[in-house]
Structures are given as C-alpha cells and as structure tokens.
C-alpha positions, 0 to 999 in steps of 0.5 A: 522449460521457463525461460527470461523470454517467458516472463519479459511481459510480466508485470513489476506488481504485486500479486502470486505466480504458478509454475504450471506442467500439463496446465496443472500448477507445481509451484505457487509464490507470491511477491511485491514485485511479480517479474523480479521474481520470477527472474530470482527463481531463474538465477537461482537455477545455476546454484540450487537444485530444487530451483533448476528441478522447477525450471526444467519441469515446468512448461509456463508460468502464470500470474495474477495481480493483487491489489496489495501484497496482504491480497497475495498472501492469502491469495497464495495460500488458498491456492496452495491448499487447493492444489497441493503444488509438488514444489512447495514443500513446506507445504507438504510437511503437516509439522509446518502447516500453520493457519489463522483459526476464527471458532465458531459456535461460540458466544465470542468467537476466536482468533488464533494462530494453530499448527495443522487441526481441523475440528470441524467445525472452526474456520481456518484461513493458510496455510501460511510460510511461517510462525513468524508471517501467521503471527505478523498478520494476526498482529496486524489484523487486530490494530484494525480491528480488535479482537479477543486471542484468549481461550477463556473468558472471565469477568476481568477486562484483560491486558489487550482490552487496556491497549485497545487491541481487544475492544470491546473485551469479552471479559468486560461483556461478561461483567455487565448486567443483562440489558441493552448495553450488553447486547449492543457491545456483544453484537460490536464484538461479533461483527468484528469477528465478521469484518476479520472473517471477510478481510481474511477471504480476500474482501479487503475490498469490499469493506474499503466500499462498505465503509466508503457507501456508509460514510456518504450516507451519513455525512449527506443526511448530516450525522457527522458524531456517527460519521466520525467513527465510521471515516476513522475506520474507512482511514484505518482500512485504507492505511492497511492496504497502503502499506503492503502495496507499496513498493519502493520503485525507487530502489528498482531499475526493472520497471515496465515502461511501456506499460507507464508510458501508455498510462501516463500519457492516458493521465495526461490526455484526460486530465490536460489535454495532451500526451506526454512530450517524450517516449520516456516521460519526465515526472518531478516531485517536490516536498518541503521539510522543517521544523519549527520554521528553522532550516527548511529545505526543499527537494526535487526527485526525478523518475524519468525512462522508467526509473529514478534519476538520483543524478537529476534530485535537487536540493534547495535551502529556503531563504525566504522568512514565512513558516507556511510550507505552502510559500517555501513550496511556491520558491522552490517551483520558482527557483527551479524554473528559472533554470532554464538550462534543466530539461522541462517535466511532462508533469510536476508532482506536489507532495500535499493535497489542495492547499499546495496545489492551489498555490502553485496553480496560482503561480503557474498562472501568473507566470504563464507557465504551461506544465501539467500540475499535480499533488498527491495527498495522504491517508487516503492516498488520492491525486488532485489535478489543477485543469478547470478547477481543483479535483481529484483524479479517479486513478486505479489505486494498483495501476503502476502509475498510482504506485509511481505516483506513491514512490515519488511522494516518498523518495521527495519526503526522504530526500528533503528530510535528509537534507534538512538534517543535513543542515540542522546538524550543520548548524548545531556543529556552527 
C-alpha cells in the first residue's frame, strides 16, 4: 500500500507516474506537478473507491520527468498502450479510445483525430483522455506547423490555407502545372507531415536541435534571407514547449527546496564564485510596466524558502521622466537598495535580456554593490549572467531552477502590470 512517506522524494516537475504491483504497472497518469499529484491520488482514497482500491493495491510508484507536460502527454499514452494498465479505465472501453491518425500511402498525407480503427496501414499516436485533449493538440500541432485535416483534395485553396493553418494547400498544389514549383511545395508538404510524425514520437527535442544546428550554419556561411525563415521556426518550437512546461510556482507551496537549493547554489558557485548566503536563499525579480511613458510602475517579487513571499513584493510608482524602461529599471534597483532595513537577495533577477542587464551591471559598479545579477530574456527563454562580461548561462531548461527562474519573470510581470492599472485607473477617476 502507497503511502506520503513514498512520494515525499518525488519531484515538483512535469512528467507521468505508474502505480506498480509485482513490478508490473496498474495505473499510469501524467501532470505538471509530479508530487502534488501523487498526494491528489492519496487524499482521494478517504472519498472515492477506485482511488483507495489503487492505493491499497499497489506496492510502489514510479516516475519519470519530462521536459514539458506535451512530453507527458504522448509519453502517457504510449505507455498506456503498451501496458494496458488495470486502473485506467478509460482506457479499456474501445468507445473512448481516441487517437491522432498521420495516412500513409498517400500523395498528401493526413492528419486527424479518430475513435479506436487500425487500417493497416495508417500510423496512429494515443490513446489520448478525451475529445477535447486529442482536438486541443491537433489545434496546437498545426499553428506550428501546418497541415491539411480535409479527407479529399480538390483544385481550390481551402478556408485553413487563408489562415495559414494548412500551407502549403494540397488543393493549391493540385492547381499547378507540372514543374519545379509544384514538386518544390509537395515535398514542403510532405516534410511537415514528417516534422508532425516526429514531434508526436516525443522528438520535440530533436527538432529544437535540428533547426538550432541549421541556424548556425547559415548565419555563419552569412545566408541570413535563408536563416530567417528557419530562426522563426527555431522561435516557434521553443514557444511551444515553453507553454506546456511552465507551471505557475507561484501558486505552489510544495516545492523542493533541498533539490533548489543544491541547484542554485551550483548557479551561483559557477557563474559568481560563491554559494548562496542562506540555507533557503533569497531571490528577487523586478520588471517594468507603462504605456506610453504614462504611469510607469515597477515591481519587486520575492521566492525565498522555497516559495513565493507575497508579503515581501514591493511595488514603485516611477518618478523620473525618461520612457526608456532601462532608466525606470536603474531607480527601481535604487530605490530598493537604499533600503537598507530590507533583508539582502542572494541574487537579483531582471526581467529583460543584455540591455537591462548591462545598465544595472553599470550601476552596480558605480555604487559598489556586491550582489550576484541576473536577466532573463524571452522567445527563447534564456538567462544572462553580469560576472566577466555579459553571457548567457548554459542552464537546464527542466531543471527547477529554470522554472523558478521562468515563475519569478512572470509572477514580476503580472505584478507590475497590476499595479500600473491600479494607477492608470486612479488617474483617469482624478
């Protein structure tokens, strides 16, 4: 029987879990949030059977992290096919077995949701939980990379070609005469098909690195029109696994902290030289939020022991004159280190990318202040250091600190954005 002791060690990440008996799996799920899971399934025992059934029948658990909760999802679902699992019910009743169907055989393959089939030929990637997940992902999947859903092909563009959903358009391939153009944008269709084919296998990775060894090519032979196309893509990908492996820490207090504090003091001791002061260290985040230069704001968010101090975040109404969000950053910092009554960070974390890093690395110097400096930059998401010289770090983008690092850039953004409408609307009541 599963017990909290079991899964006190498990971590706060993205990734599937199986119940196991004998070693053999009898319930495989899936989550954002591993361990808060896993106590879900336990409190869940005192009020439902299935859930206590499970409980008492297994004899451990397992796990295994993901990069993103996308990652998990197929993850979950081969393994659920693969093992049958006695618990996943859902998945034993053929009526709610749904899948994302690629043809094969054809001229211009397809892509789309089905219900249980296998005609032999066609590949298929679930079983998934629901209509609604099957059709979310095949929604998703296509804004990255575009594909045709319609069983026939005609010699009229459709509607998705128009949206830039399907692209290039079957039906628009059709309507070409034979020749080099029409071959060229067949194969582009066919190698989208592929790049679906791969992400659904679990190659999300791979395809981030594909694009990544591409771009590096080409911009160091200087193709930069060809490296255009290819850096959107790269962008597009990274985007993708962005949003389904962020979690909002903010909202969390069941964080592993002896697991961050070994990885932040590792951040620390490599980039800066030293470990952080504390056991639980301090980390603070700032972001500017205006518009048009009128009632700017800046914010101070706090994680410190693991969580988010909502009673630590500062807000600042900027009083200076200049729109550049660089100079409204410099008095923020400012400001807060003239208060000498606040307890000092173990690092300060910029929302921004090399810009706001180098302004504030300036001040820093000017004022001979000795606190270890940060930024983190969007689309990619990336983390800049100021010791010898701005760089960018080389952090694991599923280590916890990475998604630390990723909830205090977006708890700061949210927070200053409210209070800078906090004030706008004040001063549109005056």
């Amino acid at each position: 029987m599963i017990a909290t002791k079991d899964i006190l060690s498990f971590p706060n990440e993205s990734g599937i879990y199986v119940f196991l008996k004998n070693h053999q799996p009898i319930y495989i799920g899936k989550s954002v949030n591993i361990r808060t899971r896993l106590k879900s399934h336990l409190r869940q025992a005192n009020f439902s059977r299935k859930e206590a059934a499970l409980i008492a029948d297994a004899d451990s658990v397992s796990y295994r992290v993901t990069l993103s909760n996308f990652d998990a999802i197929l993850l979950e679902a081969r393994l659920i096919k693969k093992h049958q699992p006695k618990y996943n019910v859902l998945w034993k009743d053929d009526k709610n077995l749904l899948y994302i169907k690629i043809t094969r055989g054809e001229k211009y393959p397809k892509i789309v949701p089905v219900r249980a089939e296998n005609d032999g030929k066609s590949l298929y990637f679930g079983p998934f939980s629901s209509s609604k997940m099957t059709y979310a992902l095949v929604h998703e999947i296509r804004h990255l990379i575009p594909f045709c859903t319609n069983r026939t092909v005609s010699k009229r563009p459709c509607f998705y070609s128009r949206i830039g959903l399907c692209s290039p358009c079957p039906n628009y391939i059709e309507s070409l005469e034979a020749g080099p153009e029409k071959n060229r944008l067949l194969k582009a269709y066919q190698n989208n098909v592929q790049r679906v084919r791969a992400l659904l296998s679990g190659q999300s990775n791979q395809l981030v690195s594909r694009y990544d060894k591409k771009l590096r090519i080409l911009i160091k032979l200087e193709r930069y029109e060809e490296a255009i196309p290819v850096r959107n893509n790269l962008l597009r990908f990274a985007l993708f696994l962005e949003r389904r492996s962020f979690q909002r820490l903010a909202e969390s207090t069941d964080v592993d902290t002896e697991k961050l504090a070994a990885e932040f003091n590792d951040f620390l001791v490599k980039n800066f030289g030293r470990p952080a002061q504390e056991e639980r260290p301090r980390i603070e985040c700032y972001d500017i939020s205006n518009l048009f230069g009128k009632n700017s704001s800046g914010s101070m968010v706090v994680f410190e022991n693991g969580r988010f101090d909502k009673s630590e975040y500062k807000r600042f109404a900027i009083k200076q004159r200049q729109n550049a969000d660089i100079f409204m950053l410099e008095e923020v910092i400012s400001r807060r280190i003239g208060h000498t009554e606040w307890s000092l960070p173990d690092l300060i974390l910029l929302d921004g990318g090399k810009p706001q890093l180098r302004q504030i690395a300036a001040f820093f110097r000017s004022n001979n202040i000795d606190i270890p400096l940060a930024s983190i930059a969007k689309r990619p998401d990336r983390v800049f250091v100021s010791q010898n010289g701005l760089k960018t770090v080389a952090i694991r983008r599923d280590s916890l600190l990475f998604r630390v690092f990723q909830a205090l850039r977006d708890e700061s953004h949210r927070f200053a954005k409210k209070y800078h409408i906090l004030l706008r609307n004040r001063n549109v009541l005056n």
